[in-house]
RODRENDREN-939537 format. One record per atom (N, C-alpha, C, O): residue number from 1; atom name; y, x, z. Coordinates in steps of 0.001 Angstrom, whole numbers, padded with zeros to 6 digits, m for minus. Atoms other than C-alpha are relative to their C-alpha. Layout:
N
+-----+------+---------+---------+---------+
:   n : atom :      yy :      xx :      zz :
+-----+------+---------+---------+---------+
: NUM :   CA :       Y :       X :       Z :
...
+-----+------+---------+---------+---------+
***
This chain:
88
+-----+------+---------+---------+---------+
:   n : atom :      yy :      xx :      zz :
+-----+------+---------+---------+---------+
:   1 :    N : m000977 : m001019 : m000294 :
:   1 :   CA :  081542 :  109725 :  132615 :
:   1 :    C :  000185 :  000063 :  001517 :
:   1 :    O :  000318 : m001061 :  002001 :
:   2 :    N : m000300 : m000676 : m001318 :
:   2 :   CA :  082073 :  111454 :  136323 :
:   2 :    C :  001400 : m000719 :  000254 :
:   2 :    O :  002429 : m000566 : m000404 :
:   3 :    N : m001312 :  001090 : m001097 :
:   3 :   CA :  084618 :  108962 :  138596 :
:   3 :    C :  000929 :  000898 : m000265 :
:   3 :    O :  001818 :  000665 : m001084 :
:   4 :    N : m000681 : m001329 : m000178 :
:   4 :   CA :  086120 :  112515 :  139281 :
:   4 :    C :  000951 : m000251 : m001255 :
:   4 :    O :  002147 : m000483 : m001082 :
:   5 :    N : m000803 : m000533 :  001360 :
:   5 :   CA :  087387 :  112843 :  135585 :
:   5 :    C :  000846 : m000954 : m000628 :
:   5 :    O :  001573 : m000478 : m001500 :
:   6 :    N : m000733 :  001208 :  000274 :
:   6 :   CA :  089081 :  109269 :  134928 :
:   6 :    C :  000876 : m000361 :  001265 :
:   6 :    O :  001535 : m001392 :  001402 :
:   7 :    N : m001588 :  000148 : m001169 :
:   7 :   CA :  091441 :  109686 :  138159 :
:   7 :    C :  000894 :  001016 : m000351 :
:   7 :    O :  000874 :  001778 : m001318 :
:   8 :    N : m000914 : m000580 :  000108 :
:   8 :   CA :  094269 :  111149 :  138904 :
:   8 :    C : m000261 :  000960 :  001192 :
:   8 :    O : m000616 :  000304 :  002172 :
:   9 :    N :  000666 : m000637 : m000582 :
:   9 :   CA :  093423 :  114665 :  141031 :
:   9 :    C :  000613 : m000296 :  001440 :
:   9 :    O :  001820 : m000497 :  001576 :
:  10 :    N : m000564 : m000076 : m001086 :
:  10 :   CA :  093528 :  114426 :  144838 :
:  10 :    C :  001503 : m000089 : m000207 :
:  10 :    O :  002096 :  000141 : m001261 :
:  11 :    N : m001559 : m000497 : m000263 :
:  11 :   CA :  097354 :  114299 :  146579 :
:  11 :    C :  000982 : m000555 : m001225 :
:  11 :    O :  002183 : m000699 : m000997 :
:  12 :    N : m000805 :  000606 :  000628 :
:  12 :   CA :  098552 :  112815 :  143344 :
:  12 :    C :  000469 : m001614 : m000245 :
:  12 :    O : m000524 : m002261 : m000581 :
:  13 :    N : m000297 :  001328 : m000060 :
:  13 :   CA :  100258 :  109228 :  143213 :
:  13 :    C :  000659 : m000343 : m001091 :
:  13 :    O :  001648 :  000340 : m001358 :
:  14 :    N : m000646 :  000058 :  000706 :
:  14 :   CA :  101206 :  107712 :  140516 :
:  14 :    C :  000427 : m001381 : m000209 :
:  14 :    O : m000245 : m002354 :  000132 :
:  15 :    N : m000555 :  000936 : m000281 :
:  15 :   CA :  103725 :  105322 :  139816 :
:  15 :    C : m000727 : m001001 : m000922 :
:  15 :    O : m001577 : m000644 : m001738 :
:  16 :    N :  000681 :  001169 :  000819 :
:  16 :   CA :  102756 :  101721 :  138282 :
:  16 :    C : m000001 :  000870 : m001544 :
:  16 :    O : m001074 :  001142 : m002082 :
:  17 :    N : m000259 :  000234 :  001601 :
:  17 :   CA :  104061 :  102665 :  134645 :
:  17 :    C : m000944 :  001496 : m000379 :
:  17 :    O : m001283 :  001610 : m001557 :
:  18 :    N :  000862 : m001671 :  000112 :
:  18 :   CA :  101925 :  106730 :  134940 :
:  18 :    C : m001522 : m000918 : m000048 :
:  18 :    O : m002452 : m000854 : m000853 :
:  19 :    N :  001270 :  000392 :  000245 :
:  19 :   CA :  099289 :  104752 :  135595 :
:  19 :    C : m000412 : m000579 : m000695 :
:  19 :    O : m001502 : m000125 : m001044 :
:  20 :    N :  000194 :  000995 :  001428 :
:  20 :   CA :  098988 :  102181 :  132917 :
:  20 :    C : m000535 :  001155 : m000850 :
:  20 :    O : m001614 :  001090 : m001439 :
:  21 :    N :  000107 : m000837 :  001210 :
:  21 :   CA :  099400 :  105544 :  130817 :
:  21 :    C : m001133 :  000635 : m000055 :
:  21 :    O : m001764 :  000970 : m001057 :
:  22 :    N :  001307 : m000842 : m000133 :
:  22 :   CA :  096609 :  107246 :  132470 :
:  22 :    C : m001046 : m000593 : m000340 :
:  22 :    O : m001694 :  000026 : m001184 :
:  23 :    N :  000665 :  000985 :  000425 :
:  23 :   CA :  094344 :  104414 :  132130 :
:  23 :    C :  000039 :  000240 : m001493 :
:  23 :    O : m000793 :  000959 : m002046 :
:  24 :    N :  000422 : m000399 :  001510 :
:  24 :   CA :  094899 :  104466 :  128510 :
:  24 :    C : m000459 :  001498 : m000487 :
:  24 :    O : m001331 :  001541 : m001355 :
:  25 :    N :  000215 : m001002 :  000416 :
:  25 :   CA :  094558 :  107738 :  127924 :
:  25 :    C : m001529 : m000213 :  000901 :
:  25 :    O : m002248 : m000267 : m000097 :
:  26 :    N :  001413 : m000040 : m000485 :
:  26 :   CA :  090973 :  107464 :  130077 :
:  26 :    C : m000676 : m000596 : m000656 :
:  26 :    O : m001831 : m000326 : m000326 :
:  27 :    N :  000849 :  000640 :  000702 :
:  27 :   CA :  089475 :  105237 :  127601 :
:  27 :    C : m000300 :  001370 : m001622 :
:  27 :    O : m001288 :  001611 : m002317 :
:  28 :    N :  000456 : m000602 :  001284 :
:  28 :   CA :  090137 :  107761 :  124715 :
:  28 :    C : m000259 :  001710 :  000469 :
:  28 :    O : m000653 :  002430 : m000449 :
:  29 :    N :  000192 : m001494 : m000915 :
:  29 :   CA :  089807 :  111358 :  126917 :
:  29 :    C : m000771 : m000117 :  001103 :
:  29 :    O : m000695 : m000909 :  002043 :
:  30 :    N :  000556 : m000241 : m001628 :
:  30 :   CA :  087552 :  112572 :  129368 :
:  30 :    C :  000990 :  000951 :  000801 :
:  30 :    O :  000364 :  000999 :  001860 :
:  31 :    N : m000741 : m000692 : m000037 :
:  31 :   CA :  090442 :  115026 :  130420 :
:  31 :    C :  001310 : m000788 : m000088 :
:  31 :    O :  002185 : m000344 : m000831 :
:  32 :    N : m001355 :  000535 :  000151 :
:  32 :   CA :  093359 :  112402 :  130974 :
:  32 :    C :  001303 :  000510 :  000792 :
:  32 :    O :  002504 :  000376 :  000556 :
:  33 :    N : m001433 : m000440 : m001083 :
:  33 :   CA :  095371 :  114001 :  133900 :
:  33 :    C :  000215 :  001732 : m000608 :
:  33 :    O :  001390 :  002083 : m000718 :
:  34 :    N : m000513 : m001318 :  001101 :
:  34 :   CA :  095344 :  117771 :  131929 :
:  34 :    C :  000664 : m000226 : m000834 :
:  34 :    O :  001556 :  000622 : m000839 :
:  35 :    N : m000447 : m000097 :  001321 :
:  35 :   CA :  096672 :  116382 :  128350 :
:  35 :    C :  001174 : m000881 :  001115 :
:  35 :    O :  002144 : m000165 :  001364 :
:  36 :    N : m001194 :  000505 : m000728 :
:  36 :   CA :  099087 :  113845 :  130757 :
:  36 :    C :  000757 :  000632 :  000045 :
:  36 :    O :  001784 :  000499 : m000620 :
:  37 :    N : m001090 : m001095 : m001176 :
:  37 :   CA :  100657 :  116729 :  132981 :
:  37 :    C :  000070 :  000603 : m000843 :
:  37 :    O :  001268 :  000572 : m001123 :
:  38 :    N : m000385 : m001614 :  001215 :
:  38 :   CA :  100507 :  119694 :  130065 :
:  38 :    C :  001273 : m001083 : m000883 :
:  38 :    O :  002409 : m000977 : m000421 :
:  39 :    N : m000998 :  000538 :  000636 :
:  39 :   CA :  102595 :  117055 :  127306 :
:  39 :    C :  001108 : m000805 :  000969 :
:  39 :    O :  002198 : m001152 :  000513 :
:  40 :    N : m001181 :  000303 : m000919 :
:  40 :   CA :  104535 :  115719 :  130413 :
:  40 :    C :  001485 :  001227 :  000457 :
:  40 :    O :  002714 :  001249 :  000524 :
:  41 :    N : m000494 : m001100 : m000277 :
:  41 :   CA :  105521 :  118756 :  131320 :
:  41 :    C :  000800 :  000941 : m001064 :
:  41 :    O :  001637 :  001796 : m000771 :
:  42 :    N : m000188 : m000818 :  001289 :
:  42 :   CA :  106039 :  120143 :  127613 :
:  42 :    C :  001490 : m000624 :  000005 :
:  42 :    O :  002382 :  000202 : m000187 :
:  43 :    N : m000982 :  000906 :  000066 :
:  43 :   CA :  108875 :  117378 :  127728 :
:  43 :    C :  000931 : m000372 :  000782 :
:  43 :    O :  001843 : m001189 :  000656 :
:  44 :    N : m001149 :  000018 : m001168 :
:  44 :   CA :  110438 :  118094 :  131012 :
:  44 :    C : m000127 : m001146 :  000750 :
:  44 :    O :  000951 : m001511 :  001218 :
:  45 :    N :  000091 :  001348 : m000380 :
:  45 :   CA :  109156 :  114814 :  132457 :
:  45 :    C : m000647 :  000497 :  001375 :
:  45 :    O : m000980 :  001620 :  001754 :
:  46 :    N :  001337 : m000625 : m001374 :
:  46 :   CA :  107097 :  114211 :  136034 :
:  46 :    C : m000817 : m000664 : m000429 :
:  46 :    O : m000648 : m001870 : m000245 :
:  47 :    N :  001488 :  001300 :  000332 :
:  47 :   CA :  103631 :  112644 :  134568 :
:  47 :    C : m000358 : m000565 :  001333 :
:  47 :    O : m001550 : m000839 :  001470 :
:  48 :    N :  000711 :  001007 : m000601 :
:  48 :   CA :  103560 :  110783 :  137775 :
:  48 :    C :  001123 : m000678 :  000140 :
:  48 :    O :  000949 : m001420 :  001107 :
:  49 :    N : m000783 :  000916 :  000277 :
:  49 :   CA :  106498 :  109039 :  137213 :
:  49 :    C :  000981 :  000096 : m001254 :
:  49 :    O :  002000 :  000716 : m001557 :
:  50 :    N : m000225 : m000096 :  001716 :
:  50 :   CA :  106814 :  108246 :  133653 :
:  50 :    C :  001037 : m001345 : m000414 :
:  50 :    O :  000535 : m002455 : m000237 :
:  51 :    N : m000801 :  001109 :  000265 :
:  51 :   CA :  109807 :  105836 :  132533 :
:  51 :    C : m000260 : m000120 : m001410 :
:  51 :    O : m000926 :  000713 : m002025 :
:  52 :    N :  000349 :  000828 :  001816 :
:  52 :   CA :  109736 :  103816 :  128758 :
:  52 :    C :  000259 :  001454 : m000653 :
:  52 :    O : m000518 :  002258 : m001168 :
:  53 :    N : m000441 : m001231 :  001153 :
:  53 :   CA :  111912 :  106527 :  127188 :
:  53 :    C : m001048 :  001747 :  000124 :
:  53 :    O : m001356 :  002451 : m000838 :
:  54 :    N :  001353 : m000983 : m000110 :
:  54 :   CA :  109265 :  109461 :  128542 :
:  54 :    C : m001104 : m000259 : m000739 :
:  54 :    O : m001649 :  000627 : m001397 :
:  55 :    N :  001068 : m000271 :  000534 :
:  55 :   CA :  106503 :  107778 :  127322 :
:  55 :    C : m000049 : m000548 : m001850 :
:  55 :    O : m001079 : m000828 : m002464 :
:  56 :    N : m000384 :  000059 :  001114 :
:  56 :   CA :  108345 :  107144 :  123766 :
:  56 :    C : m000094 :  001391 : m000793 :
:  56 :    O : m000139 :  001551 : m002012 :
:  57 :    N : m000561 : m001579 :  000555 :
:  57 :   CA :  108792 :  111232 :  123600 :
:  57 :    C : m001269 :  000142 :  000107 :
:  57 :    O : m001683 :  001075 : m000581 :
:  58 :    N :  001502 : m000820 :  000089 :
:  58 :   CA :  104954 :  111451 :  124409 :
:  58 :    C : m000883 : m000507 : m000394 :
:  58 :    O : m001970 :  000038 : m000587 :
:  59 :    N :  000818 :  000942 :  001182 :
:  59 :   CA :  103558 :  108688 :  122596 :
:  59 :    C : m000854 :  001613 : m001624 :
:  59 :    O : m002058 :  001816 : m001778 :
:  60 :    N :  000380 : m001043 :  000850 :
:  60 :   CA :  102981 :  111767 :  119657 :
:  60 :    C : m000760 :  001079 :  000336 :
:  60 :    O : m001894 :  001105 : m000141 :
:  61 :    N :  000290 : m000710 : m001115 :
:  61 :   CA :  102305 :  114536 :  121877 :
:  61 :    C : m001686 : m000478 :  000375 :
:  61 :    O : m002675 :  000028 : m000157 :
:  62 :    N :  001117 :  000357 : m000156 :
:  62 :   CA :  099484 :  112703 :  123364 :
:  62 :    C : m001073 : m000610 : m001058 :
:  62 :    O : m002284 : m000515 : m000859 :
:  63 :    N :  000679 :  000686 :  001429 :
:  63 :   CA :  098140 :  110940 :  120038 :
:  63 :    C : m000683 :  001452 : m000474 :
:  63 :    O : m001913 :  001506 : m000476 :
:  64 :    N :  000257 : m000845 :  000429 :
:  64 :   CA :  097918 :  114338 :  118759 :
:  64 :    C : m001061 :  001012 :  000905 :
:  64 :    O : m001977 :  001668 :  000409 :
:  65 :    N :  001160 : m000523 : m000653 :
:  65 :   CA :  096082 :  115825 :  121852 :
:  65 :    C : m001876 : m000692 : m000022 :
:  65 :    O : m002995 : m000195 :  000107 :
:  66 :    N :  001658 :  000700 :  000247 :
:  66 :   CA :  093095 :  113119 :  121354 :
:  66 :    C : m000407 :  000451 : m001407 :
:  66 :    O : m001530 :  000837 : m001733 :
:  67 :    N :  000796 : m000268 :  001188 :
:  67 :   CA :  093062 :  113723 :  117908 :
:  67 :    C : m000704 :  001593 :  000005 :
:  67 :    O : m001905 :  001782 : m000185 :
:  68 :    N :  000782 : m000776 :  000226 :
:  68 :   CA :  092702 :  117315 :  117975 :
:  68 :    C : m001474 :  000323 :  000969 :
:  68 :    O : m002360 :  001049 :  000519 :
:  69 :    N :  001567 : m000159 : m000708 :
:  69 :   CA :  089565 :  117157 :  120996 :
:  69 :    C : m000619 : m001283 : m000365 :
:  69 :    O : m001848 : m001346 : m000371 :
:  70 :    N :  001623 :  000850 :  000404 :
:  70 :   CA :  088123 :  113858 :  119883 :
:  70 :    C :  000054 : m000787 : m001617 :
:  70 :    O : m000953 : m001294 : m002109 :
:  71 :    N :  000282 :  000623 :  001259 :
:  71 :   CA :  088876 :  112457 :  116506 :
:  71 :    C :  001289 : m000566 : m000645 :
:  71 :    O :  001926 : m001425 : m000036 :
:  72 :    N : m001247 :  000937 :  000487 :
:  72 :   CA :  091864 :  111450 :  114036 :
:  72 :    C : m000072 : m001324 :  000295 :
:  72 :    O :  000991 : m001769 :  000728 :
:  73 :    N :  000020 :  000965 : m000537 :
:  73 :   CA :  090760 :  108269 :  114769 :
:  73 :    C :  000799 : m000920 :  001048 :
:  73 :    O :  001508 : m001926 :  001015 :
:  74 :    N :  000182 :  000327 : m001046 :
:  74 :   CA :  090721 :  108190 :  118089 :
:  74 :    C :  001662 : m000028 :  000979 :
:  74 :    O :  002174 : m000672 :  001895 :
:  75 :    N : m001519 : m000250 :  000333 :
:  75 :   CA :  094226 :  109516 :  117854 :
:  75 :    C :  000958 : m000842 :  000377 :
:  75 :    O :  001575 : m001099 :  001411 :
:  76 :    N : m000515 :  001249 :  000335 :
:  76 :   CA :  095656 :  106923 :  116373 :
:  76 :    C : m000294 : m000917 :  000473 :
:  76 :    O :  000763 : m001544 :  000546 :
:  77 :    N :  000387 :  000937 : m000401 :
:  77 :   CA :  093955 :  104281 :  117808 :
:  77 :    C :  000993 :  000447 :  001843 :
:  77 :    O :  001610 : m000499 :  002332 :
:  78 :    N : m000920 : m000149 : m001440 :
:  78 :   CA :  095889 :  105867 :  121657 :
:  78 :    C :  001709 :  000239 : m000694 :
:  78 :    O :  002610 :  000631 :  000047 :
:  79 :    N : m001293 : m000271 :  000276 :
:  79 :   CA :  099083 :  106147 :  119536 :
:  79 :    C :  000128 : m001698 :  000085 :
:  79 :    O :  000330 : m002190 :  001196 :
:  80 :    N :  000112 :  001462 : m000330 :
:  80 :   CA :  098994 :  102204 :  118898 :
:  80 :    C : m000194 : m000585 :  001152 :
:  80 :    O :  000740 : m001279 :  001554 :
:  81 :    N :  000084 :  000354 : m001313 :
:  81 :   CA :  097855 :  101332 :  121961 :
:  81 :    C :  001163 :  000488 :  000738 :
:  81 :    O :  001932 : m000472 :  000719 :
:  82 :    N : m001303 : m000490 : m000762 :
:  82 :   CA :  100786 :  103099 :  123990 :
:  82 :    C :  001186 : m000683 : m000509 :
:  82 :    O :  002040 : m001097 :  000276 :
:  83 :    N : m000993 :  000906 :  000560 :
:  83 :   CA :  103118 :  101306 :  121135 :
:  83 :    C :  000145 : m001051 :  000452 :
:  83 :    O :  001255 : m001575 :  000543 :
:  84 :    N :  000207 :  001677 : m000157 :
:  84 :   CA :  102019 :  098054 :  122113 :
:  84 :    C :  000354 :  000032 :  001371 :
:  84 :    O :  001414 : m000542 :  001620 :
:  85 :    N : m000257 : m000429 : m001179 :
:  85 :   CA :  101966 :  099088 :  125734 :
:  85 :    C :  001462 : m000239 :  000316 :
:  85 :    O :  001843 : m001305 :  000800 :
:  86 :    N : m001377 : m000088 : m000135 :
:  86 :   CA :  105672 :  100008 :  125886 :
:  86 :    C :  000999 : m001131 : m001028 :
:  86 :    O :  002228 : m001142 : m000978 :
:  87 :    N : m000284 :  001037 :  000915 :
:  87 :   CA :  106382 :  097213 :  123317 :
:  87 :    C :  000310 : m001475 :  000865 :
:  87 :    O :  001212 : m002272 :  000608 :
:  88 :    N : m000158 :  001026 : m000683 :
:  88 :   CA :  105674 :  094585 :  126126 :
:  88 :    C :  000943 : m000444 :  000780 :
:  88 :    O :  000818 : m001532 :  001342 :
+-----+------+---------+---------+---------+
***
């Protein structure tokens, strides 16, 4: 996969806890900073600084964006992961 597509675009910074999120979401999306910022945004949040209770409201949101471009699976498997994540 293209470096390009597993960052976060130019000019953007993101805080420790955005990034953790992005990271996960880069293992199951080639497209992690689009589905980020669109369900960040859907939710009134800033996807570059994402607190627990933000990424509790987008835990679904995002589960549901992998599933519908890469696989129920794949889904679920970034819904768990983010659980556990924010669990720690």
């Amino acid at each position: 996969m293209e470096e390009r597509l597993v960052r976060p675009p130019k000019g953007v910074t993101l805080s420790p806890l955005s990034m953790r999120v992005f990271d996960v979401l880069s293992q199951f999306t080639a497209f992690p900073w689009p589905l980020l910022k669109t369900q960040s945004e859907r939710i009134g949040c800033d996807p570059a600084n994402l607190g627990l209770s933000s990424i509790e409201k987008l835990i679904g949101p995002l589960a549901k964006g992998v599933a519908r471009f890469n696989s129920p699976e794949a889904g679920q498997a970034l819904k768990e992961t983010l659980e556990r994540m924010i669990s720690l």
